[in-house]
MISE-470271 format. One record per residue (C-alpha): z, y, x; residue in three letters; residue number from 1. Coordinates in steps of 0.05 Angstrom, whole numbers. Example, Ala and Ser with C-alpha at 12.3 -4.5 7.8 and 13.67 -1.06 7.14 Angstrom:
# residues 2
z / y / x / resn / resi
156 / -90 / 246 / ALA / 1 $
143 / -21 / 273 / SER / 2 $
END
This chain:
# residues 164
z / y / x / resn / resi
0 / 0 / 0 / UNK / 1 $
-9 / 77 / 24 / UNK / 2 $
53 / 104 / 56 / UNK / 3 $
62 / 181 / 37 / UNK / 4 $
116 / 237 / 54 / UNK / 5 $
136 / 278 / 0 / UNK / 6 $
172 / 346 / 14 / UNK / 7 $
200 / 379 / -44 / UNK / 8 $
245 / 456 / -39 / UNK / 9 $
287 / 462 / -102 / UNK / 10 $
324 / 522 / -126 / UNK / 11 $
390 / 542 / -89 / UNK / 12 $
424 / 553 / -159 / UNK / 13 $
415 / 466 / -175 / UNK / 14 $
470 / 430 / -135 / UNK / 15 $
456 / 379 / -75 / UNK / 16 $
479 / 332 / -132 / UNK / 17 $
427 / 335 / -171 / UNK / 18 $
367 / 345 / -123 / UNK / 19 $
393 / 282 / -104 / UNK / 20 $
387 / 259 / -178 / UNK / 21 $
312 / 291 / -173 / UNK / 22 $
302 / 242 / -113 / UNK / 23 $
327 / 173 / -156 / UNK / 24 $
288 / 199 / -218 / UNK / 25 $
230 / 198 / -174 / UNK / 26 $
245 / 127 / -150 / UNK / 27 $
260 / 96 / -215 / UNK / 28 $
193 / 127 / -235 / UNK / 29 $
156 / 94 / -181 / UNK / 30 $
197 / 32 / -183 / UNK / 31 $
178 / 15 / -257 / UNK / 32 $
98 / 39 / -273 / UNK / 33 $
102 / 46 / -351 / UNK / 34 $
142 / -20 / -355 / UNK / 35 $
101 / -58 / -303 / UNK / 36 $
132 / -69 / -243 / UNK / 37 $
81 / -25 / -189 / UNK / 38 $
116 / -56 / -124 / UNK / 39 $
122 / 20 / -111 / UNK / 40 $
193 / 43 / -74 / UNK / 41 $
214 / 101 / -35 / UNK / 42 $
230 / 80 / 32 / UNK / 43 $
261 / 145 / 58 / UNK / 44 $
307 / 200 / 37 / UNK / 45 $
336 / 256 / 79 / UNK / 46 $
369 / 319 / 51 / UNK / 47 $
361 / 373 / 92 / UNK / 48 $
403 / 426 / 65 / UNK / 49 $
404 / 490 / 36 / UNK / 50 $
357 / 527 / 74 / UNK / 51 $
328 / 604 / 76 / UNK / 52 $
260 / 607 / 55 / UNK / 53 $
202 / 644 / 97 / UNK / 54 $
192 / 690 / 32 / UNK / 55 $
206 / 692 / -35 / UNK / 56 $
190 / 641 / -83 / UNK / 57 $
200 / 650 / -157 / UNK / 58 $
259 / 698 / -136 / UNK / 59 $
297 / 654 / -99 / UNK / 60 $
320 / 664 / -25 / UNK / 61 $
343 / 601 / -12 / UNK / 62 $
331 / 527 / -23 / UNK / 63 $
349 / 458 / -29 / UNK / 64 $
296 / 411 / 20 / UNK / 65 $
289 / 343 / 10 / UNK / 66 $
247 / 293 / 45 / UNK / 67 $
221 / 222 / 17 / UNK / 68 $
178 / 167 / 47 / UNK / 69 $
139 / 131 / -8 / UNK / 70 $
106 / 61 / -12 / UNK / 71 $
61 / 67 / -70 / UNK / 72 $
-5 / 72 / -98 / UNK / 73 $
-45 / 141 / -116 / UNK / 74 $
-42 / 129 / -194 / UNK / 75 $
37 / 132 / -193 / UNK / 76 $
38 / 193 / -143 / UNK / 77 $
1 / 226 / -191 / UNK / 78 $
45 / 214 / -247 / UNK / 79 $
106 / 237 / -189 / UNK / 80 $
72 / 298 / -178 / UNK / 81 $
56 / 315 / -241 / UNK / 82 $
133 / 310 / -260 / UNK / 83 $
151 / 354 / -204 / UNK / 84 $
104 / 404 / -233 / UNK / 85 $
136 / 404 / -295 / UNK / 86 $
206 / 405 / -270 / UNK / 87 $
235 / 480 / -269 / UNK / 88 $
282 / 471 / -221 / UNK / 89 $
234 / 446 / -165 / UNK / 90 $
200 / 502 / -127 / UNK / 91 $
154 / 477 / -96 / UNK / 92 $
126 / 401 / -69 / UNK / 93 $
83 / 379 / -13 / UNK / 94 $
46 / 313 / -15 / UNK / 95 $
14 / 274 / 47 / UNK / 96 $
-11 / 211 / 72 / UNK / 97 $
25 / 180 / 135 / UNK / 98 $
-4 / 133 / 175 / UNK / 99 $
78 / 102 / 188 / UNK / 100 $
139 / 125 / 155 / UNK / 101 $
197 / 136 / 214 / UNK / 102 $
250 / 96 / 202 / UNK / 103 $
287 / 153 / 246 / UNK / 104 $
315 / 217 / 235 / UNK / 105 $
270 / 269 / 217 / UNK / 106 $
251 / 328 / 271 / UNK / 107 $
292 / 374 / 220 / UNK / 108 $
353 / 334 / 223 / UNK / 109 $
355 / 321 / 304 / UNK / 110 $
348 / 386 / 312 / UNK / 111 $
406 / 410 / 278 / UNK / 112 $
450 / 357 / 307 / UNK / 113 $
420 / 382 / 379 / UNK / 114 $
452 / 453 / 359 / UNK / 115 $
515 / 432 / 339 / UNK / 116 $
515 / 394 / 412 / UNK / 117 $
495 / 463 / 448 / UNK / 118 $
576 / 493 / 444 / UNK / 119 $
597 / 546 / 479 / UNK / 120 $
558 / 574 / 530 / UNK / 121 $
594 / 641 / 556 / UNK / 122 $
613 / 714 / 535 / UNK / 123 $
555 / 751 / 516 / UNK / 124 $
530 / 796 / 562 / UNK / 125 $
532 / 875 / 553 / UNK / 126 $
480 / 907 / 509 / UNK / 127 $
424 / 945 / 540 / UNK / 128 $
449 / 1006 / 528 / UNK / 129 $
519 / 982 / 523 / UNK / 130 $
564 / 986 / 587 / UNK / 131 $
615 / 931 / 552 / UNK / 132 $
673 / 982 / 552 / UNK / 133 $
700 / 1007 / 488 / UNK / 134 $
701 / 1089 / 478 / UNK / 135 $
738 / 1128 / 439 / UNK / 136 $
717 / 1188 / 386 / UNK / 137 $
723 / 1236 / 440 / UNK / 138 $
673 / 1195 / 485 / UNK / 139 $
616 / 1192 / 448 / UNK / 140 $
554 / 1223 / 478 / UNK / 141 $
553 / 1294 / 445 / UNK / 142 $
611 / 1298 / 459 / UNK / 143 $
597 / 1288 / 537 / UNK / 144 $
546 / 1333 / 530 / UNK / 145 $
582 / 1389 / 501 / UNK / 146 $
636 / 1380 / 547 / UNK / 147 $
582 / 1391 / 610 / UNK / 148 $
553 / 1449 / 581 / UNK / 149 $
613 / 1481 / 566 / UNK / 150 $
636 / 1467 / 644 / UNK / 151 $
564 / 1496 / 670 / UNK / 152 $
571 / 1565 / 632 / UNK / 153 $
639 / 1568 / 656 / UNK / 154 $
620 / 1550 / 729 / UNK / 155 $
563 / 1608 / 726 / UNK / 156 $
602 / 1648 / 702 / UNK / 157 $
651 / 1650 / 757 / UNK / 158 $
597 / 1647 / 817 / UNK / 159 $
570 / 1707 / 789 / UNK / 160 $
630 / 1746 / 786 / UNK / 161 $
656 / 1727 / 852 / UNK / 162 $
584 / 1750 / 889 / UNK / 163 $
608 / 1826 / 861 / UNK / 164 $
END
């Protein structure tokens, strides 16, 4: 049978609970084809979190990713798909054919677990235009600048009245 990947964002207001419920909907779909068994199961499910979307989609931010690996034929992925259209709370689905499902973790998922492994790595440096020292009110920089002007009219002032 054709293996296929099915990515699916739902909306950030649904809970992981029931995009999880989305995900065995879908496989008690494909595992019973209008009462005949289709031999058709999903062989892979990863949640991937609630995640920030690249841009808006039907007003939400934010969204609930799930990835699963099907082994089925085209006629029930189109009934899956068509499903998914109609669902409200599904943003948006994606649909390919895979040569192999990975038994594996996804990229997705390593990757996170490769971040939480980075830890601590140092202080941060000092900004660029930050010397790392804290200043007070009076520190600021028109301040400063007030403060040297006022010290350079002062400074004329007495060189010229000394050359009398």
């Amino acid at each position: 049978m054709p293996l296929y990947e099915c990515v699916l964002i739902a909306r950030n207001d649904v809970t992981q609970q029931q995009v999880e419920g989305f995900a065995d909907a879908i496989a008690a779909q494909l595992d019973t084809d209008n009462g005949v068994e289709a031999g058709s199961s999903v062989k892979k499910r990863e949640y991937w979190g609630l995640r920030s979307l690249a841009y808006r989609i039907k007003k939400n931010r934010k969204g609930h990713y799930m990835l699963l690996g099907l082994d089925t034929q085209p006629a029930p992925l189109a009934e899956m798909e068509r499903q998914l259209r109609l669902n409200e709370d599904v943003l948006r689905f994606l649909t390919i054919r895979v040569e192999a499902i990975d038994e594996g973790q996804s990229a997705i998922l390593s990757r996170k677990s490769d971040d939480r492994e980075r830890g601590f790595r140092g202080p941060k440096p000092a900004g660029r235009f930050d010397s790392g020292r804290k200043r007070g009110y009076d520190d600021r920089e028109e301040f400063r600048a007030r403060d040297e002007s006022e010290r350079d009219s002062n400074f004329r002032g007495r060189d010229l009245g000394s050359e009398e």
